[in-house]
ZAVO-379592 format. One record per residue: residue in one letter; x, y, z of N, C-alpha, C in turn; residue number from 1. Coordinates in pm, whole numbers. Atoms other than C-alpha are relative to their C-alpha. Example, Ala and Ser with C-alpha at 12.3 -4.5 7.8 and 13.67 -1.06 7.14 Angstrom:
REM residues 2
{aa->A&n_u->89&n_v->-119&n_w->0&ca_u->1230&ca_v->-450&ca_w->780&c_u->90&c_v->120&c_w->0&i->1}
{aa->S&n_u->-82&n_v->-119&n_w->-6&ca_u->1367&ca_v->-106&ca_w->714&c_u->-77&c_v->109&c_w->73&i->2}
***
This chain:
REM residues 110
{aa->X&n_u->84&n_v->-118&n_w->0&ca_u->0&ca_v->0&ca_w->0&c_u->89&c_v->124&c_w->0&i->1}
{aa->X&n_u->-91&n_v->-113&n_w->8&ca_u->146&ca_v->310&ca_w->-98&c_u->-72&c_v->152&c_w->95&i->2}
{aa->X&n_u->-16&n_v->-106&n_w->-93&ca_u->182&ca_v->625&ca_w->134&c_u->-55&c_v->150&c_w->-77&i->3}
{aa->X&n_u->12&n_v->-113&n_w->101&ca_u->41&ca_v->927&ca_w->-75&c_u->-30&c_v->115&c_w->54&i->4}
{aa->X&n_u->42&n_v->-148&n_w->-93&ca_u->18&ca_v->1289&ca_w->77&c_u->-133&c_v->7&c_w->43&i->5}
{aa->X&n_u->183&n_v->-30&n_w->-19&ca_u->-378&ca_v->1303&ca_w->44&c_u->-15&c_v->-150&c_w->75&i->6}
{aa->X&n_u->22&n_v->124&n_w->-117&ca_u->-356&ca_v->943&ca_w->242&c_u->12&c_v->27&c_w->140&i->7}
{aa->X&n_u->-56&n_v->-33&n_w->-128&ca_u->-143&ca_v->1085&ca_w->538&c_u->-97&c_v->163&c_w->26&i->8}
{aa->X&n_u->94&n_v->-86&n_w->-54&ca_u->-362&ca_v->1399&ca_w->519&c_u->-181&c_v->-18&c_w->69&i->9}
{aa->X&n_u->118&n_v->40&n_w->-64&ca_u->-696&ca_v->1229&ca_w->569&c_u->63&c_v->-55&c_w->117&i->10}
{aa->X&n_u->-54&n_v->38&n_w->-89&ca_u->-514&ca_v->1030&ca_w->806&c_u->-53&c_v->104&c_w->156&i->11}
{aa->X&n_u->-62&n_v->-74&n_w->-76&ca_u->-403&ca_v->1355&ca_w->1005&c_u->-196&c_v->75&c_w->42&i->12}
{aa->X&n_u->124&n_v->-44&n_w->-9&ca_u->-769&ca_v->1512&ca_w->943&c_u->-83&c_v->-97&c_w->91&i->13}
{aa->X&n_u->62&n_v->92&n_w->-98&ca_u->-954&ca_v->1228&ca_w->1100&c_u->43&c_v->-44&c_w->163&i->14}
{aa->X&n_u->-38&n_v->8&n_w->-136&ca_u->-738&ca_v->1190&ca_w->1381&c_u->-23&c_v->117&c_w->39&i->15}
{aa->X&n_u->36&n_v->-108&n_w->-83&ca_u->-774&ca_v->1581&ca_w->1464&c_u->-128&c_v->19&c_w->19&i->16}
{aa->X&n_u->135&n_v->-11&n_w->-36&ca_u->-1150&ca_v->1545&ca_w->1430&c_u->-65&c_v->-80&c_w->115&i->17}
{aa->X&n_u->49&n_v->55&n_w->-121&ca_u->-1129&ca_v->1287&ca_w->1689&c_u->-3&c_v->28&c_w->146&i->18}
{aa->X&n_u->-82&n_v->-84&n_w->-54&ca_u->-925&ca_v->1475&ca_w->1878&c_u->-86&c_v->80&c_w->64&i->19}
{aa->X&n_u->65&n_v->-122&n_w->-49&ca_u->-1153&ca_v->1781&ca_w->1910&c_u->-139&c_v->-44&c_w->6&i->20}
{aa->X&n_u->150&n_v->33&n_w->-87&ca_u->-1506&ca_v->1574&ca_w->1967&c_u->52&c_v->4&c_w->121&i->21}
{aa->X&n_u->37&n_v->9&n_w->-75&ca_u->-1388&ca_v->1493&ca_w->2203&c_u->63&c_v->79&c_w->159&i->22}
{aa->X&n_u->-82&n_v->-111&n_w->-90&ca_u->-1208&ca_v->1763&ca_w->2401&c_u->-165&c_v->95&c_w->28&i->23}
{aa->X&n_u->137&n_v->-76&n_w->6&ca_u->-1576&ca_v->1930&ca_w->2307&c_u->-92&c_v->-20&c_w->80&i->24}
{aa->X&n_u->114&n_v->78&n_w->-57&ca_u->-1772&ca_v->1679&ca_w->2498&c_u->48&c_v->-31&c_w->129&i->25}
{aa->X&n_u->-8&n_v->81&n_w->-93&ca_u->-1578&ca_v->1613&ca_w->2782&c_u->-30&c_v->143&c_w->104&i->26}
{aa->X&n_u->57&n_v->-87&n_w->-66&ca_u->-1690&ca_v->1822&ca_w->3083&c_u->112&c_v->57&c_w->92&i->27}
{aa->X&n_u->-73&n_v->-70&n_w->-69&ca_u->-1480&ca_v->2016&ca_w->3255&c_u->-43&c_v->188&c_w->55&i->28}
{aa->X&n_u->26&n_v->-132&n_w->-42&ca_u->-1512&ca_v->2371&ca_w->3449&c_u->38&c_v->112&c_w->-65&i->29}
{aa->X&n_u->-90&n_v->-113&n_w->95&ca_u->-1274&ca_v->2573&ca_w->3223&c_u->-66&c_v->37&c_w->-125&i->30}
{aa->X&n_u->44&n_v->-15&n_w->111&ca_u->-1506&ca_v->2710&ca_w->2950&c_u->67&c_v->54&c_w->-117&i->31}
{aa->X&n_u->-84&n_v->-87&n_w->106&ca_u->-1210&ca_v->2879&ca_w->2724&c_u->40&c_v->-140&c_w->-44&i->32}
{aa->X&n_u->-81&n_v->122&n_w->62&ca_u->-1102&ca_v->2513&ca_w->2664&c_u->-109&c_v->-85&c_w->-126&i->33}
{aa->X&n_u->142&n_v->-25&n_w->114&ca_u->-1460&ca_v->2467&ca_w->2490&c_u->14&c_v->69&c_w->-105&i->34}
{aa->X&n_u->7&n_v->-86&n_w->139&ca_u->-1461&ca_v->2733&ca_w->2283&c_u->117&c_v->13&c_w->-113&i->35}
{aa->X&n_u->-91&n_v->-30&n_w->54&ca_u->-1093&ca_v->2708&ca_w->2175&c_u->-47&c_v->-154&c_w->-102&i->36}
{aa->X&n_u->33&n_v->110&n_w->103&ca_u->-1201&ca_v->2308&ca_w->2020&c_u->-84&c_v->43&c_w->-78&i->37}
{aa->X&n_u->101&n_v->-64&n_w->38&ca_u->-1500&ca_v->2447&ca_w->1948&c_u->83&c_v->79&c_w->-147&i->38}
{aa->X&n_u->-61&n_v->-35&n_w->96&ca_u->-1289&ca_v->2682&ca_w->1729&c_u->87&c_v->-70&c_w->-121&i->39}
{aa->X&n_u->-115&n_v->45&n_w->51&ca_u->-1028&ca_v->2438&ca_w->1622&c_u->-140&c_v->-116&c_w->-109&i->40}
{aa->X&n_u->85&n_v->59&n_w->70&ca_u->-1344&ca_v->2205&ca_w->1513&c_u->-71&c_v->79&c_w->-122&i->41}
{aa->X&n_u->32&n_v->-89&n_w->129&ca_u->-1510&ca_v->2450&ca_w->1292&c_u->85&c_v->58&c_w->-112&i->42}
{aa->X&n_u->-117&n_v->-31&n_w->172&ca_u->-1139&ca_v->2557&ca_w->1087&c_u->-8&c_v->-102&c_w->-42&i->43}
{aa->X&n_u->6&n_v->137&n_w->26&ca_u->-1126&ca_v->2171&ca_w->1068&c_u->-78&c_v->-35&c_w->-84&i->44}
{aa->X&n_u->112&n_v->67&n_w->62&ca_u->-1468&ca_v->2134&ca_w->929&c_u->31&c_v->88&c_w->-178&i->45}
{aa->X&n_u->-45&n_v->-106&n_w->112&ca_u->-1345&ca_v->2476&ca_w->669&c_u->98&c_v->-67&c_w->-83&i->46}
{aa->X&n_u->-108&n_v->49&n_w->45&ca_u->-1036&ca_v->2275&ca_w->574&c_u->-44&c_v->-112&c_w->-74&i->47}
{aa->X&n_u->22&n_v->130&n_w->98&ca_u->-1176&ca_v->1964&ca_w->482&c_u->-125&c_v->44&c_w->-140&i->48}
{aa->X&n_u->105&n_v->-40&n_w->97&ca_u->-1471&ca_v->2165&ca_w->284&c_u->98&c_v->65&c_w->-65&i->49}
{aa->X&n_u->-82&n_v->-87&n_w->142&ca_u->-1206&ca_v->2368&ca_w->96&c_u->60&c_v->-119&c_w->-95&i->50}
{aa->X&n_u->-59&n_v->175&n_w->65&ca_u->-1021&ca_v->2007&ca_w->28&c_u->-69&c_v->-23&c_w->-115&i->51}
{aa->X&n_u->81&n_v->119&n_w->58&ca_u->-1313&ca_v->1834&ca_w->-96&c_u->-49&c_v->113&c_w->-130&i->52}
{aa->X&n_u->102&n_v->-131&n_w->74&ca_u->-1474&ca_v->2196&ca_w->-279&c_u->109&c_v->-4&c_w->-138&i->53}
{aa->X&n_u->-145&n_v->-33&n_w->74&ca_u->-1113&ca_v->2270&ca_w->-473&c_u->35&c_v->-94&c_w->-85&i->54}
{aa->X&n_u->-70&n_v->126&n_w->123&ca_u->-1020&ca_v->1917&ca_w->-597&c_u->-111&c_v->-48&c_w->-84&i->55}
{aa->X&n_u->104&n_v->33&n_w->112&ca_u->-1335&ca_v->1857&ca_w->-800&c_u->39&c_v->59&c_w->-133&i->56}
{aa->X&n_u->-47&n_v->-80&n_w->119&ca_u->-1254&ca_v->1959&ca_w->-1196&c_u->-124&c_v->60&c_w->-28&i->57}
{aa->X&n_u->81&n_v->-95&n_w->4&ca_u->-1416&ca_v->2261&ca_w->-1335&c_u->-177&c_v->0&c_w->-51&i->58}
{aa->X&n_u->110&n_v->46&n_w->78&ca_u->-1677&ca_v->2077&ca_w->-1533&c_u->-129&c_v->-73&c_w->108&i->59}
{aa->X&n_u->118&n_v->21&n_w->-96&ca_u->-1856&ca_v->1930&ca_w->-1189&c_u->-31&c_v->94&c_w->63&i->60}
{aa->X&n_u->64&n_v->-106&n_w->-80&ca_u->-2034&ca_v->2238&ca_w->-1072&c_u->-70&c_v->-43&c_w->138&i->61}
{aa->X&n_u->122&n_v->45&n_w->-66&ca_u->-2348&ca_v->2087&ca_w->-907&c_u->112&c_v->-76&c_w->137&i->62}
{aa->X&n_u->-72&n_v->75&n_w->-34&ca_u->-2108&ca_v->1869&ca_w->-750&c_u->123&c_v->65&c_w->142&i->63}
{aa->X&n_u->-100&n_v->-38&n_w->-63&ca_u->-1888&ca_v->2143&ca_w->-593&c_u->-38&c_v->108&c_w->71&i->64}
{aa->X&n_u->75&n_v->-89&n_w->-52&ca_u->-2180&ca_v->2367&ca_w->-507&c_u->-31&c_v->-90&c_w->106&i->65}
{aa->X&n_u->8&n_v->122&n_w->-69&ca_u->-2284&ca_v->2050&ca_w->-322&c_u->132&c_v->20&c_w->165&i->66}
{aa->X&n_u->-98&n_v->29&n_w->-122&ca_u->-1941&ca_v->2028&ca_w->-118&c_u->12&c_v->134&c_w->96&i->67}
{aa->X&n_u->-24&n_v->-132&n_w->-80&ca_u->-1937&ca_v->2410&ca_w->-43&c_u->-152&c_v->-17&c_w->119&i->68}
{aa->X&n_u->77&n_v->36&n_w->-132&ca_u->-2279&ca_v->2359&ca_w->126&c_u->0&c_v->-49&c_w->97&i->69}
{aa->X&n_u->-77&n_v->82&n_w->-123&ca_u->-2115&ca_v->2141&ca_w->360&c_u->-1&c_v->95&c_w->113&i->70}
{aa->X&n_u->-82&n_v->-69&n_w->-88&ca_u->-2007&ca_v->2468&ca_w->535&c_u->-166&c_v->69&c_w->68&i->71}
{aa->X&n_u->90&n_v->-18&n_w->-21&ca_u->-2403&ca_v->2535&ca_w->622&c_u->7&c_v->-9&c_w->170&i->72}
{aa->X&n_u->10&n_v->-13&n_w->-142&ca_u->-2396&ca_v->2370&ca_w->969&c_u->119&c_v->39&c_w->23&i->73}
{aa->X&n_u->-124&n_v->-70&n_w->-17&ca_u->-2069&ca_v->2547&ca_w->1040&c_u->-64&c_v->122&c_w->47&i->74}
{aa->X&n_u->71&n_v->-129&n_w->23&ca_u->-2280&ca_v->2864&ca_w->990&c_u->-78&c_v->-16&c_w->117&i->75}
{aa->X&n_u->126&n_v->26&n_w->-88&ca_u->-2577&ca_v->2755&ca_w->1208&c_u->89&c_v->0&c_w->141&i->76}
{aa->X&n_u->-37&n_v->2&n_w->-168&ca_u->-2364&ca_v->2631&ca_w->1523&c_u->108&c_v->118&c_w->-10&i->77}
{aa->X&n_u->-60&n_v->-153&n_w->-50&ca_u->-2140&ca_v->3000&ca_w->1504&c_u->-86&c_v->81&c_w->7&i->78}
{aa->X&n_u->90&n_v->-53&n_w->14&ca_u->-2466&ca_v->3143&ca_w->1479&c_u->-45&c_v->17&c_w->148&i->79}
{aa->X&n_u->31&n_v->31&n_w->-113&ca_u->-2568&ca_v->2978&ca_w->1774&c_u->86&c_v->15&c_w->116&i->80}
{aa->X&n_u->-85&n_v->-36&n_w->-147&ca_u->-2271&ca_v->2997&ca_w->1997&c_u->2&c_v->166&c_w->-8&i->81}
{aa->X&n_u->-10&n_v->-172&n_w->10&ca_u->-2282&ca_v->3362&ca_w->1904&c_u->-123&c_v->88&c_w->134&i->82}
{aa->X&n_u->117&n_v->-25&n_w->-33&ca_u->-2639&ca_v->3409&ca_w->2026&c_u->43&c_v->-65&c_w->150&i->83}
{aa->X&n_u->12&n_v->64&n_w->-135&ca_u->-2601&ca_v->3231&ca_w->2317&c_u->131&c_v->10&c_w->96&i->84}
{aa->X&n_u->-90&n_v->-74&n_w->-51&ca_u->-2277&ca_v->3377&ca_w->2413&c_u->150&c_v->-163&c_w->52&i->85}
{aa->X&n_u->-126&n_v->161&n_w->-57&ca_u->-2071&ca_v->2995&ca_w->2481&c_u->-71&c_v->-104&c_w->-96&i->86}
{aa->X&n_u->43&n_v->82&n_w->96&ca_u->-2091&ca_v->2692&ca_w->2236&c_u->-81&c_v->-92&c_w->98&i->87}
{aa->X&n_u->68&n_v->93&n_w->-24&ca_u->-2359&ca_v->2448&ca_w->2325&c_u->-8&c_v->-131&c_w->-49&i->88}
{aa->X&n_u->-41&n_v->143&n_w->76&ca_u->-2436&ca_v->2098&ca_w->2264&c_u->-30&c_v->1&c_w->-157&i->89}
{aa->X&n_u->56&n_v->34&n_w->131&ca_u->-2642&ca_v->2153&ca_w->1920&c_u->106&c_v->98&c_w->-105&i->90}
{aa->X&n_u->-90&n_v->-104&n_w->50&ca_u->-2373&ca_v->2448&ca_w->1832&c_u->143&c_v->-78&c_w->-76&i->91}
{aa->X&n_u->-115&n_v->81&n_w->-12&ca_u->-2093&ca_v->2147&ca_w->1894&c_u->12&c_v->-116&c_w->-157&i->92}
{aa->X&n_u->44&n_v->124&n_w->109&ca_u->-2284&ca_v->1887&ca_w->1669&c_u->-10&c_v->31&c_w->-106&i->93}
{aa->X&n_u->5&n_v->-46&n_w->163&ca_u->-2338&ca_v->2111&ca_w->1388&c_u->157&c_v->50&c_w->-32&i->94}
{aa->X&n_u->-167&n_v->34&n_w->121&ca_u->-1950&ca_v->2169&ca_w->1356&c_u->44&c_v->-152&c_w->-19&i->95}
{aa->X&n_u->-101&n_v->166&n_w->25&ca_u->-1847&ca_v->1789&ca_w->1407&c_u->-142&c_v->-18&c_w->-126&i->96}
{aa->X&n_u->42&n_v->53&n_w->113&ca_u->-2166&ca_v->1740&ca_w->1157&c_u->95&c_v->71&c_w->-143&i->97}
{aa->X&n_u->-30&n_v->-51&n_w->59&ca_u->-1977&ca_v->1983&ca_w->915&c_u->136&c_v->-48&c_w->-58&i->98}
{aa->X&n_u->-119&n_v->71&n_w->36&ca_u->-1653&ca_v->1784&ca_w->929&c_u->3&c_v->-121&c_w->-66&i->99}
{aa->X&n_u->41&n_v->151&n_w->35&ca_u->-1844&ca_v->1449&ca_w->906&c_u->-40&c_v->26&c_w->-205&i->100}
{aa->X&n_u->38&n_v->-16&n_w->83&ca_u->-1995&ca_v->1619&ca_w->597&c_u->111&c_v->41&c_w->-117&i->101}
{aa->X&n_u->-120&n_v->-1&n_w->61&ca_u->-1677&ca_v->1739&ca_w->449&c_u->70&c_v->-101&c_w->-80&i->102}
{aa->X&n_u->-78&n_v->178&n_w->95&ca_u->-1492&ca_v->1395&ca_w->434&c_u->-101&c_v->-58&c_w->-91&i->103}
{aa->X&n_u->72&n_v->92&n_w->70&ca_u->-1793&ca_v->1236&ca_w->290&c_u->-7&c_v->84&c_w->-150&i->104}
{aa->X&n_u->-5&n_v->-42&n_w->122&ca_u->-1796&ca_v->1481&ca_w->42&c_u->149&c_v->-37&c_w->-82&i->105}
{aa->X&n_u->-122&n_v->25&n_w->51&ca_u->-1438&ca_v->1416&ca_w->-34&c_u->26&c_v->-129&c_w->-32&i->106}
{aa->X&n_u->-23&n_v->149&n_w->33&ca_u->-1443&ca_v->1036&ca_w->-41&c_u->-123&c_v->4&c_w->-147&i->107}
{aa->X&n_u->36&n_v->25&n_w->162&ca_u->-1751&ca_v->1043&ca_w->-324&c_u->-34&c_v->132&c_w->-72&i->108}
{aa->X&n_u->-52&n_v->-79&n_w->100&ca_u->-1742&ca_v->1340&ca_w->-465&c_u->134&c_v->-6&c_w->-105&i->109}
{aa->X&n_u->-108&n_v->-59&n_w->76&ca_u->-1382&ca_v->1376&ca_w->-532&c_u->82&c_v->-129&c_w->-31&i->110}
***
Protein backbone atom coordinates (compact mmCIF):
# COMPACT_ATOMS: atom_id res chain seq x y z
CA UNK A 1 0.00 0.00 0.00
CA UNK A 2 1.46 3.10 -0.98
CA UNK A 3 1.82 6.25 1.34
CA UNK A 4 0.41 9.27 -0.75
CA UNK A 5 0.18 12.89 0.77
CA UNK A 6 -3.78 13.03 0.44
CA UNK A 7 -3.56 9.43 2.42
CA UNK A 8 -1.43 10.85 5.38
CA UNK A 9 -3.62 13.99 5.19
CA UNK A 10 -6.96 12.29 5.69
CA UNK A 11 -5.14 10.30 8.06
CA UNK A 12 -4.03 13.55 10.05
CA UNK A 13 -7.69 15.12 9.43
CA UNK A 14 -9.54 12.28 11.00
CA UNK A 15 -7.38 11.90 13.81
CA UNK A 16 -7.74 15.81 14.64
CA UNK A 17 -11.50 15.45 14.30
CA UNK A 18 -11.29 12.87 16.89
CA UNK A 19 -9.25 14.75 18.78
CA UNK A 20 -11.53 17.81 19.10
CA UNK A 21 -15.06 15.74 19.67
CA UNK A 22 -13.88 14.93 22.03
CA UNK A 23 -12.08 17.63 24.01
CA UNK A 24 -15.76 19.30 23.07
CA UNK A 25 -17.72 16.79 24.98
CA UNK A 26 -15.78 16.13 27.82
CA UNK A 27 -16.90 18.22 30.83
CA UNK A 28 -14.80 20.16 32.55
CA UNK A 29 -15.12 23.71 34.49
CA UNK A 30 -12.74 25.73 32.23
CA UNK A 31 -15.06 27.10 29.50
CA UNK A 32 -12.10 28.79 27.24
CA UNK A 33 -11.02 25.13 26.64
CA UNK A 34 -14.60 24.67 24.90
CA UNK A 35 -14.61 27.33 22.83
CA UNK A 36 -10.93 27.08 21.75
CA UNK A 37 -12.01 23.08 20.20
CA UNK A 38 -15.00 24.47 19.48
CA UNK A 39 -12.89 26.82 17.29
CA UNK A 40 -10.28 24.38 16.22
CA UNK A 41 -13.44 22.05 15.13
CA UNK A 42 -15.10 24.50 12.92
CA UNK A 43 -11.39 25.57 10.87
CA UNK A 44 -11.26 21.71 10.68
CA UNK A 45 -14.68 21.34 9.29
CA UNK A 46 -13.45 24.76 6.69
CA UNK A 47 -10.36 22.75 5.74
CA UNK A 48 -11.76 19.64 4.82
CA UNK A 49 -14.71 21.65 2.84
CA UNK A 50 -12.06 23.68 0.96
CA UNK A 51 -10.21 20.07 0.28
CA UNK A 52 -13.13 18.34 -0.96
CA UNK A 53 -14.74 21.96 -2.79
CA UNK A 54 -11.13 22.70 -4.73
CA UNK A 55 -10.20 19.17 -5.97
CA UNK A 56 -13.35 18.57 -8.00
CA UNK A 57 -12.54 19.59 -11.96
CA UNK A 58 -14.16 22.61 -13.35
CA UNK A 59 -16.77 20.77 -15.33
CA UNK A 60 -18.56 19.30 -11.89
CA UNK A 61 -20.34 22.38 -10.72
CA UNK A 62 -23.48 20.87 -9.07
CA UNK A 63 -21.08 18.69 -7.50
CA UNK A 64 -18.88 21.43 -5.93
CA UNK A 65 -21.80 23.67 -5.07
CA UNK A 66 -22.84 20.50 -3.22
CA UNK A 67 -19.41 20.28 -1.18
CA UNK A 68 -19.37 24.10 -0.43
CA UNK A 69 -22.79 23.59 1.26
CA UNK A 70 -21.15 21.41 3.60
CA UNK A 71 -20.07 24.68 5.35
CA UNK A 72 -24.03 25.35 6.22
CA UNK A 73 -23.96 23.70 9.69
CA UNK A 74 -20.69 25.47 10.40
CA UNK A 75 -22.80 28.64 9.90
CA UNK A 76 -25.77 27.55 12.08
CA UNK A 77 -23.64 26.31 15.23
CA UNK A 78 -21.40 30.00 15.04
CA UNK A 79 -24.66 31.43 14.79
CA UNK A 80 -25.68 29.78 17.74
CA UNK A 81 -22.71 29.97 19.97
CA UNK A 82 -22.82 33.62 19.04
CA UNK A 83 -26.39 34.09 20.26
CA UNK A 84 -26.01 32.31 23.17
CA UNK A 85 -22.77 33.77 24.13
CA UNK A 86 -20.71 29.95 24.81
CA UNK A 87 -20.91 26.92 22.36
CA UNK A 88 -23.59 24.48 23.25
CA UNK A 89 -24.36 20.98 22.64
CA UNK A 90 -26.42 21.53 19.20
CA UNK A 91 -23.73 24.48 18.32
CA UNK A 92 -20.93 21.47 18.94
CA UNK A 93 -22.84 18.87 16.69
CA UNK A 94 -23.38 21.11 13.88
CA UNK A 95 -19.50 21.69 13.56
CA UNK A 96 -18.47 17.89 14.07
CA UNK A 97 -21.66 17.40 11.57
CA UNK A 98 -19.77 19.83 9.15
CA UNK A 99 -16.53 17.84 9.29
CA UNK A 100 -18.44 14.49 9.06
CA UNK A 101 -19.95 16.19 5.97
CA UNK A 102 -16.77 17.39 4.49
CA UNK A 103 -14.92 13.95 4.34
CA UNK A 104 -17.93 12.36 2.90
CA UNK A 105 -17.96 14.81 0.42
CA UNK A 106 -14.38 14.16 -0.34
CA UNK A 107 -14.43 10.36 -0.41
CA UNK A 108 -17.51 10.43 -3.24
CA UNK A 109 -17.42 13.40 -4.65
CA UNK A 110 -13.82 13.76 -5.32
Amino acid sequence: MALSAMFILEVVIVFSFIITSLFMFIPKKNEVVHKIFFALSIMLGILVTFISATSLPANMKLQTVACWMCLVPAAIGIIISVAKSKPNAFAKICSMLTTILGILGYFFFG
